[in-house]
N, C-alpha and C positions, 0 to 999 in steps of 0.2 A: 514428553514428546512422543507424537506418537511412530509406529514401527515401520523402516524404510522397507518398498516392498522392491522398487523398479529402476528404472531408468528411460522417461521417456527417448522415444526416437523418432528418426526422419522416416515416414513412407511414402507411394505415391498419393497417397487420401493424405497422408495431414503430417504434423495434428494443423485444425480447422478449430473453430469455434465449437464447433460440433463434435468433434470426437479425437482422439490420441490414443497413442499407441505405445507401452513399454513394455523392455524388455524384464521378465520378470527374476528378482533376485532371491527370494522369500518364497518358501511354500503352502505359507499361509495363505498367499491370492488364493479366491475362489470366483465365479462365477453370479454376478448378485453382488458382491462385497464392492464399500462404498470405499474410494480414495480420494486423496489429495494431494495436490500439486500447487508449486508459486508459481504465477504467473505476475507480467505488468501490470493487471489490474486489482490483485489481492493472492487470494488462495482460492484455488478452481475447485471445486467438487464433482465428484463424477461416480458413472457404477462402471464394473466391469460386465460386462457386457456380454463376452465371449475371449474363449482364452485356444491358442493353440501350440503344439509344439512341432517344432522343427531341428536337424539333421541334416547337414551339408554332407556328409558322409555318407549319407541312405538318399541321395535327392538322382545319383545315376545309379540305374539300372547294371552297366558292368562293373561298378563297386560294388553293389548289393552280393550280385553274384562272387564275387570273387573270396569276399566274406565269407559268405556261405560254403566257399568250399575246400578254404583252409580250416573249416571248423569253429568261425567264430572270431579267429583270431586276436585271443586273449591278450596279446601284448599291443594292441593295437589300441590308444585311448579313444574310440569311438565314443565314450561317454561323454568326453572332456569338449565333442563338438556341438551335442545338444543343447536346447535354447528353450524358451517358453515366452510368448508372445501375449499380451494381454490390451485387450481392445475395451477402450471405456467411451463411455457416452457419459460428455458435457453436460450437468447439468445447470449448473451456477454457479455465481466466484461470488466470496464473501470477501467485500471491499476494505482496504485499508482504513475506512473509519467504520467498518464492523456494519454495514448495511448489504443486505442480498440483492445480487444485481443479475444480470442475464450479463455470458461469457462476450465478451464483441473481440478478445486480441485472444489468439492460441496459447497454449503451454508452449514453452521452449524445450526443442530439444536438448536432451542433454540434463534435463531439469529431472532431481529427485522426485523417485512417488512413495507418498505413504498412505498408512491404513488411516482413515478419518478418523478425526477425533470425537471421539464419543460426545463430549459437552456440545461440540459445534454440531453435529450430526443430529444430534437432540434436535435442535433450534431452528437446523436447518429443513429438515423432515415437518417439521410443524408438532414434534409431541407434548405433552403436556404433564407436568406433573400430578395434577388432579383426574389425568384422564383414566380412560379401562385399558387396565392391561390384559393385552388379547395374546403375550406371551414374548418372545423376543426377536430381533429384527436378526436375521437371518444371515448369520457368518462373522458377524458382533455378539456382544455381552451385552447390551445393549435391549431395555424392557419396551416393546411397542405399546406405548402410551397414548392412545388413540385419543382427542378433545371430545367430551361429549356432543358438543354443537355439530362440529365438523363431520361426528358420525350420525347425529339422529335425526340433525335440521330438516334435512333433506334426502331422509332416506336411506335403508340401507339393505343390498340385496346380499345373501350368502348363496352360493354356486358350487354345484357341483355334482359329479356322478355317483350313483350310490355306491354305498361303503366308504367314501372318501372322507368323511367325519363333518358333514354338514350339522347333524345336531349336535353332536360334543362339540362345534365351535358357537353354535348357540347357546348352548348350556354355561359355555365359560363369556360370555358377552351377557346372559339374564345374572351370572355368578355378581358381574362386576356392577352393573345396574343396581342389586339388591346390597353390594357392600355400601355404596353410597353412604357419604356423610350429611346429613341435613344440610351443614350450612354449603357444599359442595353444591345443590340442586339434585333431587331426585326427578326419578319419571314413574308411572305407577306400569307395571308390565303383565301384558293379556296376550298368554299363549293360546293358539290355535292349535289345540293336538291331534292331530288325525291318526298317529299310529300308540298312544304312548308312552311315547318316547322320554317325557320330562314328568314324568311320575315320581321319580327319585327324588326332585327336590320337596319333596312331604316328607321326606326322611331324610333327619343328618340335621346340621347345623342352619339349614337354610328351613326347616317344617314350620316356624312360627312365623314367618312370615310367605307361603303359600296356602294357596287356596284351591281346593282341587274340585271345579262342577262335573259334575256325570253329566254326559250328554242325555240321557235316557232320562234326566230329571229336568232339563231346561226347559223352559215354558217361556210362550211370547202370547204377552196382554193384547186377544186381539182386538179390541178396543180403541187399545194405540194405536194398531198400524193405520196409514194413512192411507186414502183410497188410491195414489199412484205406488206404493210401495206392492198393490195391492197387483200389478201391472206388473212389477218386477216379479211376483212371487206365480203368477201367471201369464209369463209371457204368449202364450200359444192362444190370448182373449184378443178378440177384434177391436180396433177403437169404438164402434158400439155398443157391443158387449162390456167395455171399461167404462163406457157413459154412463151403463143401466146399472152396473154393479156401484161406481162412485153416488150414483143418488142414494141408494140402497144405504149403504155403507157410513152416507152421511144421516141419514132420517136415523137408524138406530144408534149413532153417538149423538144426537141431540137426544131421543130417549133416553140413553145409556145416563147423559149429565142431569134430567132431570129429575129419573128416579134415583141416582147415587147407587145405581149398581150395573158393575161392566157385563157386557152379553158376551157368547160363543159361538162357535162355529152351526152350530147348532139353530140358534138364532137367526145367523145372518142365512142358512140354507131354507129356513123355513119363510124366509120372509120373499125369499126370491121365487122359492115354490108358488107362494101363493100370488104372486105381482103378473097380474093378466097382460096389463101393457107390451112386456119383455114377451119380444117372439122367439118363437118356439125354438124356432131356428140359432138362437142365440142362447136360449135358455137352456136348452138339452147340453152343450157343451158345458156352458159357465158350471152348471152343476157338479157334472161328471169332472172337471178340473178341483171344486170345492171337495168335494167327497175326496178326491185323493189326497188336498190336503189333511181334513180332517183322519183318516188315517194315518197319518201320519206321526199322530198324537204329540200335537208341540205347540199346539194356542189351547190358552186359558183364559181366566180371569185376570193375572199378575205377572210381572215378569219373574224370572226366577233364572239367572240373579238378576237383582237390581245394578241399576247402572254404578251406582256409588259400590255398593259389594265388587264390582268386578273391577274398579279403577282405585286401587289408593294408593297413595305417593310412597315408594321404596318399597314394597309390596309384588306377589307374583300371582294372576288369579292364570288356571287351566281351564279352558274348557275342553273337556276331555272326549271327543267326539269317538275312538275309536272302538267303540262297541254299536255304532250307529253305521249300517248296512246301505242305506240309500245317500247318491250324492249330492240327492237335488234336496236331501232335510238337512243333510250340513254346509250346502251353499248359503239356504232361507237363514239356517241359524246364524253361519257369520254376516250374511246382508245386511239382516235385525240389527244385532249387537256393534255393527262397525258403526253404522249408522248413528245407531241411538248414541254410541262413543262420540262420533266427531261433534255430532249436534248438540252434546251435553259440555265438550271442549270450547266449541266456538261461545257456549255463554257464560264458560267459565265455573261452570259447578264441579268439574272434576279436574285433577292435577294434570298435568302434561303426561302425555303417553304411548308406550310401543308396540305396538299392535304384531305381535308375528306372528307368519301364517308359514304351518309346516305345507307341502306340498302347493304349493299356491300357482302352481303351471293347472291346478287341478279346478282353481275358486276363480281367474283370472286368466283364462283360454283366449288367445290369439285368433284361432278360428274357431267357433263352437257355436251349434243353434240353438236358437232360444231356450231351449230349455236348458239347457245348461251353461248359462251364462250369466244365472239369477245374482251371482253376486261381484261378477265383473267392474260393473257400474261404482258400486261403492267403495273396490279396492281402488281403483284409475281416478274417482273423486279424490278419496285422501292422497295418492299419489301427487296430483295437481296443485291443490289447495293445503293440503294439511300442514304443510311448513308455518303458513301463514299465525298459525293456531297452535302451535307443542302438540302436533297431533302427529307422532312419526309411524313408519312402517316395515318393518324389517320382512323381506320376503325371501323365501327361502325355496331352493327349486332343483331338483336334478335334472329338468329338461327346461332349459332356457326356450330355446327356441321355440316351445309350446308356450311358454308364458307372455301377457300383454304387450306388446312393446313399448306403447303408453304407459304402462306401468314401470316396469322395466326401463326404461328413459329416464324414469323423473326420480329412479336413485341413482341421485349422485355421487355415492360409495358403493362401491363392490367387492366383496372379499367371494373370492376364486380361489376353491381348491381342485383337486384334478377331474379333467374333462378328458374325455378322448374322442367321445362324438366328433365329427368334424360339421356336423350340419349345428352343434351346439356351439362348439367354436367359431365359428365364423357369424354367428348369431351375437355372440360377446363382442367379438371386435367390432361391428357395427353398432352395439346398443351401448357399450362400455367404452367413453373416452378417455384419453392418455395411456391405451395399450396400443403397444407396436408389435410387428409383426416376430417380434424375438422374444417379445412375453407370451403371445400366443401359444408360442412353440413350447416354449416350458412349462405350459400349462399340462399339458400332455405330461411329462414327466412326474410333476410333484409327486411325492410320497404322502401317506397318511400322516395328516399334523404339520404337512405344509403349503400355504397359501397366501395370494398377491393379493395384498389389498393397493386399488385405487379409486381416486376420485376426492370430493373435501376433505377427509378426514386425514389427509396424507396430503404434502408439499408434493410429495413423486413415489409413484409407485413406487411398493415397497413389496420382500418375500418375506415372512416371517412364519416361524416355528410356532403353533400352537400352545401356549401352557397347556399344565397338566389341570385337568377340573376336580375343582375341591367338592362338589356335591354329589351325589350318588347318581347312578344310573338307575334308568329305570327296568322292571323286571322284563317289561314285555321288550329289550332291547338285547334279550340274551341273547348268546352264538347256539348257532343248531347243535353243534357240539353237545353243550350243557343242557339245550333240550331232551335232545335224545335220550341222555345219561338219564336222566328225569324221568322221561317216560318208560321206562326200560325199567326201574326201580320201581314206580308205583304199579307199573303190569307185575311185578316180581312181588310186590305186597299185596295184590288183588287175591293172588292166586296161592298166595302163601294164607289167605285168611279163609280162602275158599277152604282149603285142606283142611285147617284148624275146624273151622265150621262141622264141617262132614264128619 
């Protein structure tokens, strides 16, 4: 049975369908902690809400004072008047034949409250035994078992300001993705690294199945791209100037398939140079836009990786962009590769898969001109569409409020850890449904390693404690501390060698 915490009561609010009120008996209530009560329609389920304490002794002003000036007055049981008030919000009553219904009669007062029962709290939260456990649900013993569906179908954003452990909650979410049992259903998982951050799992238990690209080494077949991708990757080209470049573009992939060998950047510049037709006036830019790509050095002959390298089932591929300086070559590169992903899912030649983009307020801008918006388009496509197809997207962001809201919308899970921005917060409560204005608040609060997940993957918002992650960190995630210490001993070996030398 589980542990009596209360005793609901009469106030001038309720209890209501909606919310009740006990006096609390137990010190175990916390804030967040799920309980339970009988009611006429089964057993109520509810969270605590908000908790207060109260003092009929300390409630006037010339009692206060009079206390205070006898010293205290230790013989006086001032303790023995104090109370603790605990405010829970209804969430559903599990019915006498053991089905989940919405609360329509109140608790009675007078009626026992206990701590939920773990088995029913399970079932009733929606978790799953086969699911990821993203660590435990918050003021319970109790593993949050998240359902793979519920989290990936449709999405899933992780939130929050830096230092708050945005990537260590990714890192333990690719953790549990990669422990996957075959016959459980895998997904194949494609990081987006822009700082890196998930370098470590090449080392430790998890290195046989990651896969680590240098950004400095990726190459895009441009052969393949297509003449409107060719639009994305040059937004600042006139619809004219896209006309004259798409003929272009199309005459040397028909070359390209008859002699059985792909051309380059190189190619297509020389062919534009020489095309009289194309005015000047269109010409002089289209060029000077090509030339910055080709500096760029990131089209070739071949893609590198291939689509199949970068997708396979229970598997982790990095693309490791952060030795890569300009933003508009690691927009192009995830534009490409999202792309070539969803188009390679929807015909079914690669496994279902999680696309996460570290900093992605950065790939997916809410307001941003053209030129830096090259890959908007293709994160707010699979946002839309990808559900349709195992093509999920986990995005990841310290400034909400800069990222797509189309985007942003279309996941339907959000794990939130701490915010303090208020222009970020109020950005949540609009774009993230089933948070109310008292989860907001605590968002503000949370501590490192803890955070509210809502939306499918959860019956009702829930807080939950991070687990600990079982795979390494990566180096370039060290504290300045350690840097320092670092730099500070190889100055002290430079000049300790200098000596020797001399």
């Amino acid at each position: 049975m589980s542990d009596e915490v209360g005793t609901v009561i009469s106030t001038l609010e309720g209890p209501s369908t909606m919310a009740f009120s006990f006096v609390i008996s137990n010190p175990k209530v916390r804030k967040g902690q799920f309980v339970q009560a009988k009611c006429e329609e089964g057993l109520l389920i509810g969270m605590v809400t908000e908790i207060t304490r109260a003092n009929r002794y300390f409630e006037r002003a010339e009692s206060v004072a009079e206390y205070e000036r006898s010293g205290g007055m230790p013989s006086f049981p001032t303790a023995e008047w104090e109370y603790s008030i605990a405010n829970v919000r209804a969430l559903g009553v599990y019915s006498k034949d053991n089905h989940l219904i919405r609360a329509t009669f109140p608790a009675a007062p007078g009626m026992k409250v206990e701590v939920a029962d773990e088995k029913l709290l399970k079932d009733f939260l929606g978790f799953d035994d086969c699911g990821l456990n993203l660590g435990k649900l918050a003021n319970h013993e109790l593993d949050a078992l998240l359902p793979l569906n519920g989290l990936l179908q449709k999405h899933v954003s992780i939130l929050a300001m830096s230092g708050a452990g945005k990537s260590y909650l990714s890192s333990v979410l690719i953790e549990e993705l990669l422990d996957r049992k075959p016959e459980n259903g895998r997904v194949a998982v494609v990081v987006v690294d822009v700082h890196g951050e998930y370098l470590g799992f090449k080392h430790g238990s998890y290195g046989q199945k990651t896969k680590i690209f240098d950004g400095k080494k990726l190459r895009i077949a441009l052969h393949k791209v297509p003449p409107q991708m060719f639009g994305e990757f040059l937004p600042e080209l006139s619809m004219g100037g896209m006309r004259d470049l798409a003929v272009v573009v199309d005459e040397l992939k028909k070359e390209s398939k008859e002699k059985h060998e792909a051309y380059e950047m190189k190619d297509l510049i020389n062919r534009i140079e020489g095309r009289k037709e194309i005015k000047e006036s269109v010409k002089g830019p289209m060029l000077s836009w090509l030339y910055q790509l080709q500096r760029l050095r990131l089209f070739g002959k071949a893609d590198n990786p291939s689509i199949k390298e970068l997708a396979q089932s229970g598997n982790l591929s990095i693309l490791d962009l952060s030795e890569i300086d300009s933003m508009k070559k690691k927009q192009i590169i995830l534009a490409y590769f999202a792309k070539k992903l969803f188009s390679a899912r929807r015909k079914g030649k690669i496994p279902p898969f999680m696309l996460l983009v570290e900093e992605s307020h950065n790939f997916a801008r809410e307001k941003a001109p053209k030129g830096s918006s090259i890959s908007k388009h293709v994160i707010e496509t699979i946002a839309r569409e990808g559900r349709k197809f195992g093509a999920s997207l986990c995005l990841v962001s310290q400034r909400p409020v800069q990222l797509s809201t189309t985007a942003l919308s279309q996941c339907n899970t959000n794990i939130i850890l701490r915010v303090t921005n208020p222009y970020d917060i109020d950005h949540i409560g609009e774009s993230c449904e089933g948070i109310d204005k008292s989860m907001l608040g605590s968002i503000t609060t949370l501590r490192v390693g803890e955070a509210l997940v809502v939306g499918e993957a959860v019956h009702y918002p829930i807080f939950i404690k991070v687990r600990r992650r079982k795979s390494k960190s990566s180096p370039k995630g060290e504290s300045i501390e350690i840097l320092a210490k670092r730099y500070e001993e190889m100055q002290g070996k430079k000049e300790k060698d200098v000596e020797a030398f001399l």
